[in-house]
C-alpha positions, 0 to 999 in steps of 0.5 A: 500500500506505501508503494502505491501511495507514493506512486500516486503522489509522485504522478500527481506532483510531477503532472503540469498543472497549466492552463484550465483543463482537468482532462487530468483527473478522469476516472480519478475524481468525479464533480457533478455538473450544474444543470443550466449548461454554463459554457452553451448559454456563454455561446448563446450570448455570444452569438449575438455580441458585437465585443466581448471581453472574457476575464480570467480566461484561464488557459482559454479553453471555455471561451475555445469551446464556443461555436460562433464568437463576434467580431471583437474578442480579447480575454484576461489572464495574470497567471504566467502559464496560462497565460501562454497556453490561451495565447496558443489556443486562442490566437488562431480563433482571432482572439485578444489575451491579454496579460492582466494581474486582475486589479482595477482598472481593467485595460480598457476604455469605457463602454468597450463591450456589450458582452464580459463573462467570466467563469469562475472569477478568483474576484469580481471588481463589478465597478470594472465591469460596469464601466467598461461595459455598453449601456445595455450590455451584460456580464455573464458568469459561473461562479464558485459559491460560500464553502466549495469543497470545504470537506476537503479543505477543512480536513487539511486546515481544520475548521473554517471561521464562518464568515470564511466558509460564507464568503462568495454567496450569491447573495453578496454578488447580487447585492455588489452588483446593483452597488455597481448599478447592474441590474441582475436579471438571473441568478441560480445556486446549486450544490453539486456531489463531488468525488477523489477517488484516489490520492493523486487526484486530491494532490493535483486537485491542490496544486492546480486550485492553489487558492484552497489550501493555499501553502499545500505541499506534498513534502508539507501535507504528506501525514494528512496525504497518507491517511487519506489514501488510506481512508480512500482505500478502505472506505471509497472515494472522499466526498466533497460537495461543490457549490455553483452559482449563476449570475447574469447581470445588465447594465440600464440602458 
């Protein structure tokens, strides 16, 4: 069982964790997902945009996915490495990436969009996204919501204070955005079963989610790695539960 163990751990620290894309992990962890279809309504959308702007593209593969995108596109990244790998993925589809550390102010003109979307946006600076988008126009995003895979989470940092495990409600999205004068017209939250099923697959979880325990290492963690490989081997996968929430907002004509 050590062997394997370490065998796993190894696979799963040696494994590029670049771009966005979790292709890694089939058939070693399972996430449920949310039923209104994020990545088809974005394609929706922009079929009918004229400019849109994508924040926090990560390595671009969402945006990539899209079947008809309008005539002006640029997308945001500020990690290095995915960085490099949208630039391969989506320059070829007429696609702008810029580099962008996301803080305020975005990089662009006021009312330079009718479209902005983000999928699972690290932070939202929704007065950015009310300035730079086009009277009329509308921010569409996918978001994680309050306590996402804390079972995983707090088994490594122990229980999370409330107004952490709180943090990123939908509710305060909606309250934000009408603070930025959005109106929001849909916002939806769903609580999806998530599934590890083997140890590898929570140590590339974590080193590719950085922000859930933040000072994760396999040299830091390997005890706690240890006994869940265990648990895992004799009880089954470990289960977590994942939190989404939609939010489409306009800004008034």
């Amino acid at each position: 069982m050590a062997d394997e163990f370490d065998r796993l751990v190894a696979e799963a620290d040696e494994v590029s964790v670049a771009g966005w894309d979790f292709s890694w992990l089939d058939g070693r962890a399972t996430e449920r997902r949310p039923s209104w279809g994020y990545q088809r309504l974005m394609g929706e959308r922009m079929a009918r945009a004229s400019a849109a702007l994508d924040i926090q593209t990560g390595g671009g593969e969402v945006l990539a996915g899209v079947p008809t995108l309008p005539p002006l596109v640029v997308a945001t990244e500020g990690w290095p490495p995915n960085i490099a790998t949208a630039t391969r993925l989506l320059h070829p589809l007429g696609v702008v990436v810029v580099a962008d550390d996301d803080r305020p102010p975005l990089p662009f003109a006021d009312e330079a969009f009718d479209l902005v979307v983000s999928r699972h946006p690290v932070t939202v600076w929704w007065d950015e996204i009310a300035r730079v988008l086009r009277p009329g126009g509308t921010y569409f995003s996918q978001q994680v919501g309050p306590a996402s895979v804390f079972e995983l989470v707090e088994y490594f940092l122990g229980p999370q204070p409330e107004e952490v495990r709180r943090g990123r409600h939908p509710d305060a999205a909606r309250g934000q955005a009408m603070a930025a004068g959005l109106d929001v017209v849909d916002l939806r939250f769903e609580k999806l079963r998530t599934e590890f099923r083997d140890i590898g697959a929570v140590v590339y979880f974590l080193r590719k989610v950085v922000w859930m325990v933040p000072d994760f290492t396999v040299t830091r963690y390997r005890d706690r790695l240890r006994d869940l490989h265990d648990h895992i081997t004799t009880q089954g996968p470990f289960v977590a539960w994942t939190t989404r929430f939609l939010i489409e907002a306009r800004k008034p004509a």
